[in-house]
ChimeraX commands (.cxc) that place a marker at each C-alpha (Angstrom):
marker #1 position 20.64,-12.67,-38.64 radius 0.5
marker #1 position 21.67,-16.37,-38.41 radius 0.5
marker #1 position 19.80,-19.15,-36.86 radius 0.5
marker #1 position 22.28,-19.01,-34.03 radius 0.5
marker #1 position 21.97,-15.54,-33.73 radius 0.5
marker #1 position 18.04,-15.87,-33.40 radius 0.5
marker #1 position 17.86,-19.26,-31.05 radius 0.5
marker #1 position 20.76,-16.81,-29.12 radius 0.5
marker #1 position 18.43,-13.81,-29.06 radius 0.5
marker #1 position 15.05,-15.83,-27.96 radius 0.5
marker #1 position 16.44,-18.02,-25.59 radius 0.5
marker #1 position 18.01,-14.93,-23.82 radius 0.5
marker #1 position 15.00,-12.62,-23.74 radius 0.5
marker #1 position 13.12,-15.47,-22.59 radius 0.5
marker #1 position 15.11,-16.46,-19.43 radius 0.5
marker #1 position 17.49,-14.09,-18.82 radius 0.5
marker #1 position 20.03,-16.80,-18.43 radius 0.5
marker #1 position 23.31,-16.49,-16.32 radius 0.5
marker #1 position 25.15,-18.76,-18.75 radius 0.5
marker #1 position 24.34,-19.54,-22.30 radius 0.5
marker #1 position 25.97,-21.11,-25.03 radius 0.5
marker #1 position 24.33,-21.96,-28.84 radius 0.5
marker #1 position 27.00,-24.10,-30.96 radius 0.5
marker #1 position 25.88,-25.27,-34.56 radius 0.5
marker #1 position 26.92,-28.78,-34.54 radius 0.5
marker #1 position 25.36,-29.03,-38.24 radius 0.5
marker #1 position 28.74,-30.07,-39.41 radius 0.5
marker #1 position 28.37,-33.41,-37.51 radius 0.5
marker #1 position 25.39,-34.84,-39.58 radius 0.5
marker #1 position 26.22,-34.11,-42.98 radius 0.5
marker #1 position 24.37,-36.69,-45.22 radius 0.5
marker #1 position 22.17,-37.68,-41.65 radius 0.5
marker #1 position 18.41,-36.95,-41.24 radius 0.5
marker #1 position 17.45,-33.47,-41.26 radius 0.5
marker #1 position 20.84,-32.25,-42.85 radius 0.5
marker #1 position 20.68,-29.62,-45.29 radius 0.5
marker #1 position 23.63,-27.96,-47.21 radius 0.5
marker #1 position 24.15,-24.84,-45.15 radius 0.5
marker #1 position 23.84,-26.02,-41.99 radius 0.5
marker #1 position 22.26,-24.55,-39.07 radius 0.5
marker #1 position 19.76,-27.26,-39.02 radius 0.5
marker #1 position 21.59,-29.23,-35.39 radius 0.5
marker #1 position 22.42,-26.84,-32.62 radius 0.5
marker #1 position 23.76,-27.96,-28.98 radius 0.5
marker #1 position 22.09,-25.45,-26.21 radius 0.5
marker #1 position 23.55,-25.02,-22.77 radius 0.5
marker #1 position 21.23,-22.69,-20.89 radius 0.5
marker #1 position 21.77,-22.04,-17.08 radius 0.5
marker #1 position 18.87,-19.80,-15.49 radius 0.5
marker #1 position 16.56,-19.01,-12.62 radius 0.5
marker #1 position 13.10,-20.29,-14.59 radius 0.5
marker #1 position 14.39,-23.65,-15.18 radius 0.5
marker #1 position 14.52,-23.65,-11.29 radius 0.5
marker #1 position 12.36,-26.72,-9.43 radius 0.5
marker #1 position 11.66,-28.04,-12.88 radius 0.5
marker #1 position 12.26,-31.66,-14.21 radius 0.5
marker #1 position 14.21,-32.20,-17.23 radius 0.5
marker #1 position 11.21,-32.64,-19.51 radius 0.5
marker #1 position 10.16,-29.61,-18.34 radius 0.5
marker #1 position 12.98,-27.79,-18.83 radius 0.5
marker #1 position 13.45,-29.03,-22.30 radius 0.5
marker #1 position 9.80,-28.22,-23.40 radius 0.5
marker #1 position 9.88,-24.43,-22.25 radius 0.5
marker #1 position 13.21,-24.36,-24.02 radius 0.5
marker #1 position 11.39,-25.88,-26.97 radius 0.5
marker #1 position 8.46,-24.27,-26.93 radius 0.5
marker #1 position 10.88,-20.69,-27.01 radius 0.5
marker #1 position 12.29,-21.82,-30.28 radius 0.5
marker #1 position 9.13,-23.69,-32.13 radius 0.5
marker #1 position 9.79,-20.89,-34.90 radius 0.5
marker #1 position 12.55,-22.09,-35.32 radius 0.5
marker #1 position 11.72,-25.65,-35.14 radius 0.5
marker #1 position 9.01,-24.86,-37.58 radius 0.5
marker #1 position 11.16,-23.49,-40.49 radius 0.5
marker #1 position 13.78,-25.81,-41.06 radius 0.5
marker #1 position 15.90,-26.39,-37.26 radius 0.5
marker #1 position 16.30,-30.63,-37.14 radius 0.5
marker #1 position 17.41,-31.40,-33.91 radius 0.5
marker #1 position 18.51,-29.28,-30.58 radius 0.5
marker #1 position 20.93,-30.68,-28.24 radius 0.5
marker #1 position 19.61,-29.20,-24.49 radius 0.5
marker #1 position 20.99,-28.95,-21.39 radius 0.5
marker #1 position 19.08,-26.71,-18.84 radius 0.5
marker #1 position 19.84,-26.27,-16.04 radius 0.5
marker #1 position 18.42,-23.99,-12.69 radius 0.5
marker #1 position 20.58,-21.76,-10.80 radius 0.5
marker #1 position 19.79,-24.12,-7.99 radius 0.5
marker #1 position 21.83,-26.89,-10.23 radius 0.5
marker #1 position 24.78,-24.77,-11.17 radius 0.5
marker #1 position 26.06,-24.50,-7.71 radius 0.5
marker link #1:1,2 radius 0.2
marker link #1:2,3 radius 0.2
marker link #1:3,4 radius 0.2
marker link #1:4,5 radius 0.2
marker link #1:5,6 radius 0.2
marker link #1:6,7 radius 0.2
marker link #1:7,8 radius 0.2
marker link #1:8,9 radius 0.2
marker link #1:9,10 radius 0.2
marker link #1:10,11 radius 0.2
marker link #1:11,12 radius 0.2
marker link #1:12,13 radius 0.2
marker link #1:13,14 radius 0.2
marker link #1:14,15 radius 0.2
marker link #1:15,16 radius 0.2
marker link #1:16,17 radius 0.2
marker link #1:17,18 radius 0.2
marker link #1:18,19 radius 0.2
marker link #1:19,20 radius 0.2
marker link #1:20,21 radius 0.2
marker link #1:21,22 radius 0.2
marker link #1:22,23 radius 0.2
marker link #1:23,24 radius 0.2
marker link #1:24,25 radius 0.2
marker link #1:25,26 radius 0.2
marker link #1:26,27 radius 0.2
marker link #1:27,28 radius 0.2
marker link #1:28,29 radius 0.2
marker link #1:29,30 radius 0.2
marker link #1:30,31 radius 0.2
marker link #1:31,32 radius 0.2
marker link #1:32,33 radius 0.2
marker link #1:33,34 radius 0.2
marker link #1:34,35 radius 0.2
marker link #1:35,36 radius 0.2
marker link #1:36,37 radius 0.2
marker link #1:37,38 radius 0.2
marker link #1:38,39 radius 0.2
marker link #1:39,40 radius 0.2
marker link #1:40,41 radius 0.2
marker link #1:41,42 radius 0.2
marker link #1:42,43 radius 0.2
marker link #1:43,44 radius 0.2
marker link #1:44,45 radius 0.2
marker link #1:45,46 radius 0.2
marker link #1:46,47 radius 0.2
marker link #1:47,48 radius 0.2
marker link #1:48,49 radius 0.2
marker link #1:49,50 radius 0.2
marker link #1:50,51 radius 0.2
marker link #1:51,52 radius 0.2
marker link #1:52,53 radius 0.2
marker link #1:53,54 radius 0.2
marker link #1:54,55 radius 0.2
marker link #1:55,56 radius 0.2
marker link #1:56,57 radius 0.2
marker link #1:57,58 radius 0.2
marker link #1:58,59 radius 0.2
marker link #1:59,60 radius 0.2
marker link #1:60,61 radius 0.2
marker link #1:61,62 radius 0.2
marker link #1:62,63 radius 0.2
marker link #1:63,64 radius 0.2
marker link #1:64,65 radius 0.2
marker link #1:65,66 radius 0.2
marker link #1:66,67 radius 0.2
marker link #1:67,68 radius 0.2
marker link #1:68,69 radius 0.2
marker link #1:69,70 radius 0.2
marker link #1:70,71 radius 0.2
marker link #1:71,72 radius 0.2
marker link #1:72,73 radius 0.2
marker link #1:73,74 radius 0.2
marker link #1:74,75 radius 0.2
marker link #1:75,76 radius 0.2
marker link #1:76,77 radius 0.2
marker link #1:77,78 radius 0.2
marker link #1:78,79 radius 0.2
marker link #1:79,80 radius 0.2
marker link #1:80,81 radius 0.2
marker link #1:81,82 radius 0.2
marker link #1:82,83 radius 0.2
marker link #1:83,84 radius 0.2
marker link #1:84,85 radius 0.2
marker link #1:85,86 radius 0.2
marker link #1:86,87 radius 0.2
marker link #1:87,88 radius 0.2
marker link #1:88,89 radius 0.2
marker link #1:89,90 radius 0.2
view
């Protein structure tokens, strides 16, 4: 299973999202911090669902964090997060 396919899978069975997107932008910081040959060390996450309802952006951003600190802790550089409640989404 790929990194994608695990930030995918967690994120999901964490907050049953309406709308969810995981793109591996790794290919946009070759040679930059964090890079390694390979990739799937950048991701962008767009993440629309119910729990990130009432919540402030920090907030949102640490639950979607704390979700995906295994992944954090073996090797993922940098995340790219925008969460958003249903209430935001129209």
């Amino acid at each position: 299973m790929t990194r994608r396919e695990r930030i995918l899978t967690a994120l999901t069975e964490a907050f049953t999202p309406r709308e969810i997107s995981v793109v591996d932008d790794s290919h946009r910081h070759e040679g930059h911090a964090g890079w390694r040959d390979g990739g799937e060390t950048h991701f962008r996450i767009k993440i629309v669902a119910a729990a990130f309802d009432g919540r402030s952006r920090v907030a949102r951003h640490r639950l979607v964090n704390e979700v995906l600190r295994p992944e954090l802790d073996s090797g993922l550089h940098a995340l790219a997060i925008d969460a958003r409640g249903l209430e935001d989404a129209g």
